[in-house]
Backbone as JSON, one array per atom type, in Angstrom:
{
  "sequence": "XXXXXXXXXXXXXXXXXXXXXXXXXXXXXXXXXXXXXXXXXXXXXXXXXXXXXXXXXXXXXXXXXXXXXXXXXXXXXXXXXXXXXXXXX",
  "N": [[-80.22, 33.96, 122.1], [-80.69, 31.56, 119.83], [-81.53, 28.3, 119.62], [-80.24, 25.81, 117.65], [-80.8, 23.26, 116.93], [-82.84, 23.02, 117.23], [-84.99, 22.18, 114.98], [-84.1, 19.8, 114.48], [-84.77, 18.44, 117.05], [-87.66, 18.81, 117.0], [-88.15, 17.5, 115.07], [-87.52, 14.83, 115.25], [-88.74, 14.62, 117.62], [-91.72, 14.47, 116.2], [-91.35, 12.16, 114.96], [-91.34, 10.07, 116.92], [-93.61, 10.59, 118.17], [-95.11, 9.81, 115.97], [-94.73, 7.12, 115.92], [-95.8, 6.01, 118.18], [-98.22, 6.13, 117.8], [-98.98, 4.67, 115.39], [-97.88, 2.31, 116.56], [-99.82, 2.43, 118.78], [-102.17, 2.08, 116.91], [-101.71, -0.52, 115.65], [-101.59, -2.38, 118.22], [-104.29, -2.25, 118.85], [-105.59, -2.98, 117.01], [-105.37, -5.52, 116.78], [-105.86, -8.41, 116.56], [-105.81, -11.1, 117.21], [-104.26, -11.07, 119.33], [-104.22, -11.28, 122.94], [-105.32, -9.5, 125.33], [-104.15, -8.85, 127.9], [-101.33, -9.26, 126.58], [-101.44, -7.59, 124.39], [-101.06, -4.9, 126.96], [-98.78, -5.81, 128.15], [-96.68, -5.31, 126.14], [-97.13, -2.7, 125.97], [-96.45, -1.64, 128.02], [-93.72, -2.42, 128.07], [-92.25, -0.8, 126.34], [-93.3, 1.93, 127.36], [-91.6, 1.61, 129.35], [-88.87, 1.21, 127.98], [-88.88, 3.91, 126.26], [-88.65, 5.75, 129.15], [-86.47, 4.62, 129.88], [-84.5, 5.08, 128.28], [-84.77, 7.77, 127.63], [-83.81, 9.33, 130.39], [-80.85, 7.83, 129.8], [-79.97, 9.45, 128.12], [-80.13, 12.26, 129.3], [-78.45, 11.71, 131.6], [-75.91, 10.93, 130.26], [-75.76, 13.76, 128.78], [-75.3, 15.34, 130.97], [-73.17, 14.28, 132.36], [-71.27, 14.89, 130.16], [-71.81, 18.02, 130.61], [-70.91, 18.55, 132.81], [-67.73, 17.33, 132.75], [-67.19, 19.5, 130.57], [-67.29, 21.5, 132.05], [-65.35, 21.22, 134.4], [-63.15, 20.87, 132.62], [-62.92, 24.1, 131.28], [-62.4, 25.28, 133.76], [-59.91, 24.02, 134.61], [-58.64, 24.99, 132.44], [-58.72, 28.04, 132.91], [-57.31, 27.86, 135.42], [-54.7, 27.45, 134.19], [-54.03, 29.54, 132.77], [-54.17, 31.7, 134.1], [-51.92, 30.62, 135.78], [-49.87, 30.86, 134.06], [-50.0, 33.57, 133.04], [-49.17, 35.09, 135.59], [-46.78, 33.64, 135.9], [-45.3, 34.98, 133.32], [-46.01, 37.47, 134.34], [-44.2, 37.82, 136.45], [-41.93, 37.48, 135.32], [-41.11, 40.11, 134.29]],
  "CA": [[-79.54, 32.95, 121.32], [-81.8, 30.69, 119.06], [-81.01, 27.21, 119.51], [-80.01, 25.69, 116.07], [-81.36, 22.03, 116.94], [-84.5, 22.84, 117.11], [-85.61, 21.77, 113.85], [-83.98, 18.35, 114.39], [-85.49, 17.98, 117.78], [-88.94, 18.76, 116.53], [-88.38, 16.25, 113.5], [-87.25, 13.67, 116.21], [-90.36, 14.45, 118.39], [-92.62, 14.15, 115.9], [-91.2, 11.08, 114.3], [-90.94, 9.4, 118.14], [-95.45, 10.61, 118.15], [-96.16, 9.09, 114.84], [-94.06, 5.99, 115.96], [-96.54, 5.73, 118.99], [-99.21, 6.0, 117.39], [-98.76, 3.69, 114.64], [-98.09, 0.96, 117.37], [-101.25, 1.97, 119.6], [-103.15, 1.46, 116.57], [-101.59, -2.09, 116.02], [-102.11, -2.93, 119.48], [-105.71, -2.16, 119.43], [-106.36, -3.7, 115.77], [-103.99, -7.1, 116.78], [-107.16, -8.84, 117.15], [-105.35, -12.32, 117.66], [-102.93, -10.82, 120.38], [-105.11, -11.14, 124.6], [-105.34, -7.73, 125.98], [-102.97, -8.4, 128.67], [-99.87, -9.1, 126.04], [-101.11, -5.82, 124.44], [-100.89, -4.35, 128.1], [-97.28, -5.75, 128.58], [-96.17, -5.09, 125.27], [-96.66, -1.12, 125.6], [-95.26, -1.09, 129.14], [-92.52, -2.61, 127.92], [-92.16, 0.41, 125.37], [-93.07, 2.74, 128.03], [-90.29, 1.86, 130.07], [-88.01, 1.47, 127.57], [-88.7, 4.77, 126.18], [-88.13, 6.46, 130.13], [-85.17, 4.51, 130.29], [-83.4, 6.01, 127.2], [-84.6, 9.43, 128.31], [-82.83, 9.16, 131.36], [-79.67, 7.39, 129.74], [-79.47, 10.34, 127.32], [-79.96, 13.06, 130.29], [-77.22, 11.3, 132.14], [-75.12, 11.33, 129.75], [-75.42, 15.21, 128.64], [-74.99, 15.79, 132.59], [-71.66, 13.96, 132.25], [-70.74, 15.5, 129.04], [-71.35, 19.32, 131.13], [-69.26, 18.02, 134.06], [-66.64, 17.08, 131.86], [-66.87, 20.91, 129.81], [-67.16, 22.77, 133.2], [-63.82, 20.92, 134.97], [-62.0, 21.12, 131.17], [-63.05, 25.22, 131.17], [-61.98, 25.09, 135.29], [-58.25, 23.78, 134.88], [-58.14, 25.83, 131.57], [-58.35, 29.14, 133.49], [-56.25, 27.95, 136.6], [-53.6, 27.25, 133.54], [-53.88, 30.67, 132.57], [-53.92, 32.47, 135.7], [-50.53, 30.19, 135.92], [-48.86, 31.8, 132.91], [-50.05, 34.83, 133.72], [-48.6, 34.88, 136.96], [-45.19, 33.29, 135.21], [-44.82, 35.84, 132.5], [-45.92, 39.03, 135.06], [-43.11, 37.72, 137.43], [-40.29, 38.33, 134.76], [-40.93, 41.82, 134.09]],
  "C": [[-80.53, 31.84, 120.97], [-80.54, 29.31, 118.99], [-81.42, 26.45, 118.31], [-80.53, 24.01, 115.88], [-82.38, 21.95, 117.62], [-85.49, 22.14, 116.25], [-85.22, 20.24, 113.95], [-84.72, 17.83, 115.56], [-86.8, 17.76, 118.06], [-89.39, 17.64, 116.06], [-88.62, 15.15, 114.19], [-88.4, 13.45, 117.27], [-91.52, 13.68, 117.87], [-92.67, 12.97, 115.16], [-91.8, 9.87, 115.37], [-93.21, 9.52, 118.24], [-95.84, 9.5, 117.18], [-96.0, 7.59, 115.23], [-95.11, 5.13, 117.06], [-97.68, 5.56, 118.98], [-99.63, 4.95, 116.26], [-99.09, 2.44, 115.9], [-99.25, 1.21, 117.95], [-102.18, 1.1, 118.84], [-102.93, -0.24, 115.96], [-101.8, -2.94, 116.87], [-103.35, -3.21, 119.33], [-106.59, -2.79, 117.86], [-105.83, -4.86, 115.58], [-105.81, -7.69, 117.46], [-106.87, -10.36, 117.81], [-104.32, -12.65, 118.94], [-103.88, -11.2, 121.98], [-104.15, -9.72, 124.5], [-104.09, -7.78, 127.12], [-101.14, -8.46, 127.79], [-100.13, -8.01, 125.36], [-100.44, -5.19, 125.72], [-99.31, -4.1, 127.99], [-96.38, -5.21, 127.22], [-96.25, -2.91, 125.28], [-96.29, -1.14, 127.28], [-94.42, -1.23, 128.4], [-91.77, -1.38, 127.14], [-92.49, 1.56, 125.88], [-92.05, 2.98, 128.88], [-88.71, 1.66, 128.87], [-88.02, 2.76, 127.02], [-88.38, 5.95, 127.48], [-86.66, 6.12, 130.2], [-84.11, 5.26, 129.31], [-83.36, 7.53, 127.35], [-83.41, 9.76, 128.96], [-80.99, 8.64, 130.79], [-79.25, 9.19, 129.15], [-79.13, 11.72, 128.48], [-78.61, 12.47, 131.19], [-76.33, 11.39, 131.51], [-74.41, 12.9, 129.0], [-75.44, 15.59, 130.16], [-73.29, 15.62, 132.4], [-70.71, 14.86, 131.1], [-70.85, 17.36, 129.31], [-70.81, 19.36, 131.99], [-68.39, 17.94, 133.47], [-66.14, 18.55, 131.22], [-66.5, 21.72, 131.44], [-65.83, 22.54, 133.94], [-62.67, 21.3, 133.68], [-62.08, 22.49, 131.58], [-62.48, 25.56, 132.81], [-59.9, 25.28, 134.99], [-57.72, 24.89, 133.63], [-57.87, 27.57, 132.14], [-57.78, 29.14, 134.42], [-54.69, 28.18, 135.5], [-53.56, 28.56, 133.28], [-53.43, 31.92, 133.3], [-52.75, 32.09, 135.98], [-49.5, 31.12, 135.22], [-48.99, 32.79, 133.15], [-49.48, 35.35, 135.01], [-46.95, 34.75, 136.72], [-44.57, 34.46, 134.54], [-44.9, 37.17, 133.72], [-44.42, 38.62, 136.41], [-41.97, 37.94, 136.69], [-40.12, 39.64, 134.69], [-40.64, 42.77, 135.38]]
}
């Protein structure tokens, strides 16, 4: 099974590279900026890019917890009816 958001997650990769690269080379051609507010200025953009990782992984965690209990009670419900209807006959 070929996963169909591939092509967007590529696009989104390579948009998220160029985006990083662009800023390094502002950083490193900000000639009026001190080296340590470069410094803090791409932490800051390193941790905000881990932190959104992470939000997004947390949230598709939650969002397959959520499918796997929905798909859970949906086959206890079934197994119910089934059970209901084979008891009249």
């Amino acid at each position: 099974m070929k996963n169909d958001n591939s092509l967007i997650i590529n696009l989104n990769m390579g948009g998220a590279a160029v985006a990083y690269v662009l800023l390094g080379i502002s950083l490193w051609l900000s000639t009026e900026v001190p080296l340590a507010t470069k410094g803090y200025w791409a932490m800051g953009v390193l941790l905000l890019t881990i932190s959104l990782i992470n939000v997004v992984k947390y949230r598709m965690d939650a969002k397959l917890h959520d499918d796997r209990i929905r798909l859970i009670e949906d086959a206890k419900n079934e197994r119910m009816l089934a059970e209901f209807v084979g008891d009249k006959k």
